[in-house]
C-alpha positions as CSV (number, residue, x, y, z in Angstrom):
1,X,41.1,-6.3,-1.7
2,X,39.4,-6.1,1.9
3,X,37.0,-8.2,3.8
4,X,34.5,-5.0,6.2
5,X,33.5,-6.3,9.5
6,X,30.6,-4.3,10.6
7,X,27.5,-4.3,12.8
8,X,24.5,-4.7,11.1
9,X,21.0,-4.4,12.4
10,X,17.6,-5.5,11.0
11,X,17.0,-1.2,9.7
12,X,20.3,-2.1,7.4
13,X,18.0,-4.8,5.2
14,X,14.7,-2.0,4.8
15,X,14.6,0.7,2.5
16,X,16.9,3.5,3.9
17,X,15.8,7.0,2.3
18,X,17.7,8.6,-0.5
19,X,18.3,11.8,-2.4
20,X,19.6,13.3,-5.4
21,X,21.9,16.1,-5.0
22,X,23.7,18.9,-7.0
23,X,27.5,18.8,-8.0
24,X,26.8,22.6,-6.7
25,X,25.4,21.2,-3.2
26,X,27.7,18.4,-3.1
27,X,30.7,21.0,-3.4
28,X,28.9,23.1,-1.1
29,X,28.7,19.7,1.3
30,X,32.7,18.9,0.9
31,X,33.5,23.0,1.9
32,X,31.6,22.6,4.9
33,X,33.0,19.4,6.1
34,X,36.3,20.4,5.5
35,X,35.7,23.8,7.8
36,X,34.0,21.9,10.0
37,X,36.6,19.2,10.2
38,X,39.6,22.0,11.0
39,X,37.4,23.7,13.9
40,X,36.9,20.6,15.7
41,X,39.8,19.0,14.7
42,X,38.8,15.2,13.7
43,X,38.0,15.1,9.6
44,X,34.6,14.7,9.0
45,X,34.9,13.2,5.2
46,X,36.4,10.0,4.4
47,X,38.9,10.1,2.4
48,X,39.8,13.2,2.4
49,X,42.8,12.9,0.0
50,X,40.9,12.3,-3.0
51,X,37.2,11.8,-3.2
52,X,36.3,10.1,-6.2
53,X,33.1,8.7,-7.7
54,X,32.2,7.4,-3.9
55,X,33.0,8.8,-0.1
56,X,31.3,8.9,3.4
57,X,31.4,11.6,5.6
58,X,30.4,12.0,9.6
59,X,27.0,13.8,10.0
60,X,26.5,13.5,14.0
61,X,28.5,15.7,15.4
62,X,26.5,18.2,13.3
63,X,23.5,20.7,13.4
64,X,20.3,19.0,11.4
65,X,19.7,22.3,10.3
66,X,22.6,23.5,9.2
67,X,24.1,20.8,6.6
68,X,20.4,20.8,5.1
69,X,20.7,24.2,4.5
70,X,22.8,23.8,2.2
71,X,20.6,21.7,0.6
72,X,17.6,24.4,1.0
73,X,15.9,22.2,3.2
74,X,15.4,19.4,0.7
75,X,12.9,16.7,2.8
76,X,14.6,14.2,0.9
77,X,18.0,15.4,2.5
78,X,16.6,15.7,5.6
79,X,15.2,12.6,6.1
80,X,18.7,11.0,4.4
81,X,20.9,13.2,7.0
82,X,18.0,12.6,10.1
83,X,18.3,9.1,10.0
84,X,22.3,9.1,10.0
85,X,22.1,10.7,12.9
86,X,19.2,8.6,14.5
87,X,21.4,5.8,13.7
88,X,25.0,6.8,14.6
89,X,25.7,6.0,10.9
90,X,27.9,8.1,8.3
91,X,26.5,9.4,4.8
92,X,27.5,7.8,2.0
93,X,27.3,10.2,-1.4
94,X,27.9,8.3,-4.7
95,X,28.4,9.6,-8.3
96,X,27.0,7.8,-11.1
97,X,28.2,8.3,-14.1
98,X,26.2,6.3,-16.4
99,X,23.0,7.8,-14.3
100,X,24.6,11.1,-14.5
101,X,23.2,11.8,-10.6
102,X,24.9,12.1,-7.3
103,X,23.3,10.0,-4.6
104,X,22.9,10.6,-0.7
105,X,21.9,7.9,1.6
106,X,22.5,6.3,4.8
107,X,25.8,4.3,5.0
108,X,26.5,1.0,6.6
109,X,29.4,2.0,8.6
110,X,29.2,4.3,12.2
111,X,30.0,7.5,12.6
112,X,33.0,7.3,14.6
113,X,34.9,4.7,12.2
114,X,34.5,1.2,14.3
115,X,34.4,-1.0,11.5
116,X,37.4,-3.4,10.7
117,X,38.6,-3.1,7.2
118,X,41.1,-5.7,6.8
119,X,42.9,-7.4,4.0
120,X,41.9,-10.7,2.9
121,X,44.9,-12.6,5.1
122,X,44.1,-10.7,8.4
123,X,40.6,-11.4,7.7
124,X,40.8,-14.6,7.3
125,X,42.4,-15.4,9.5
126,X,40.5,-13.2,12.4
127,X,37.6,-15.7,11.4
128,X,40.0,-18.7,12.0
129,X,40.7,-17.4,15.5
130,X,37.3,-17.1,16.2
131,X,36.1,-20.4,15.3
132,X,34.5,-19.5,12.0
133,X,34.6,-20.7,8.4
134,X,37.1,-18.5,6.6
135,X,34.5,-17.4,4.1
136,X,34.7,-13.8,2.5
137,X,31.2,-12.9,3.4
138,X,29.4,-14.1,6.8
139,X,27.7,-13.0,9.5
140,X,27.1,-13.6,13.2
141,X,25.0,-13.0,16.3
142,X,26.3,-11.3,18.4
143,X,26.0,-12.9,21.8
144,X,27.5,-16.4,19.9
145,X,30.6,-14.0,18.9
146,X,30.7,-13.0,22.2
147,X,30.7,-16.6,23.7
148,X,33.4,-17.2,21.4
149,X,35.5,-13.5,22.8
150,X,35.1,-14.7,26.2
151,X,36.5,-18.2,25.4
152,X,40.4,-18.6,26.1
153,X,41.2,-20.9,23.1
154,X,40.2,-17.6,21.0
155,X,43.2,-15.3,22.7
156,X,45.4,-18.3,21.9
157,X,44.5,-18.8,18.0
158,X,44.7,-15.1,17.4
159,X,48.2,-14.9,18.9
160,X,49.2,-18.0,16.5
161,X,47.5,-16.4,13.3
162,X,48.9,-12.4,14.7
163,X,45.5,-11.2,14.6
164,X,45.3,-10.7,18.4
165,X,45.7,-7.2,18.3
166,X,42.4,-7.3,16.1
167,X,40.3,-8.5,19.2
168,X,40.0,-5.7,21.0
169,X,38.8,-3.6,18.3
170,X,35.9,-6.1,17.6
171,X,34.9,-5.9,21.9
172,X,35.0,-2.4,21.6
173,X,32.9,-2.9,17.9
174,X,30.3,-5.1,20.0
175,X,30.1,-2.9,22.7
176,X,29.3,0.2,20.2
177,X,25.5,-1.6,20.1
178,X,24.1,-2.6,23.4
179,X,20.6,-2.7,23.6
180,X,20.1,-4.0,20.0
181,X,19.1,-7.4,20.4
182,X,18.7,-8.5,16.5
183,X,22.3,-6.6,16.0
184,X,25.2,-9.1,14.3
185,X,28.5,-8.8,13.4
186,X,28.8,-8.7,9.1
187,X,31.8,-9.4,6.9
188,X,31.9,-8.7,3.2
């Protein structure tokens, strides 16, 4: 089991849009990511191993109009795909089985992969180093986390738990937002 560490912003808690897909578009989808992926050489579709009944995949470095064509221009996959880019976010496509439908939406992580997925040690004891509660599920603002970056006691508890290599990846998660005031970092 993992604890995420994401950013989340105040458009994560409305209604993100959603859409029904095919299997047929949905293989379609996974083709063209895959192509795509080779030409530019970084993978586009997370994980690419094995996708079972859930996967995300990177949108922005794409044409609008070209992954909704494979959609024919659904408005409800343009407006899923639109916002993911607005956003920096990925997609996040989920089969239901007991629903029998594939679902498109927005995802909660960014496009290029930021987010800290760590197992439940590391992560708890990141949020030791930092000078939190080691609870599974939190969040904080970001300008108290970092306060608590720029504070030297941090460097020295990370090196004593081994998370200190950690650190860096949550500056450059931090600095992957500026301008977003209501932003926070999110574990869960």
């Amino acid at each position: 089991m993992s604890i995420l560490f994401r950013i989340a912003v105040p458009a994560d808690e409305s209604d993100t849009p959603a859409a029904i897909i095919t299997a047929r578009q949905l293989a379609a989808l996974r083709r063209y990511l895959r192509a795509e992926g080779e030409r530019i050489g970084r993978a586009l579709i997370e994980p690419d191993e094995i996708i079972g009944t859930s996967f995300e995949a990177r949108v922005c470095p794409l044409g609008l109009a070209t992954i909704t064509g494979l959609f024919d221009h659904d408005p409800a996959v343009i407006s899923v795909v639109e916002e993911a880019q607005f956003r920096g976010r990925r997609i996040a496509i989920h089969h239901s089985r007991t629903a029998a439908e594939i679902t498109m939406r927005v995802a909660l992580t960014s496009d290029c992969g930021l987010e800290l997925d760590l197992a439940y040690g590391n992560a708890y004891a990141l949020l030791e180093a930092l000078g939190m509660d080691a609870d599974s599920v939190g969040e904080i603002p970001l300008e108290r986390l970092r306060d608590r970056l720029a504070d030297p006691a941090t460097s020295v508890r990370a090196v004593e738990r081994g998370v200190a290599h950690y650190l860096p990846r949550i500056e450059r998660l931090l600095a992957s937002v500026a301008g977003v005031d209501e932003a926070r970092l999110a574990w869960a």
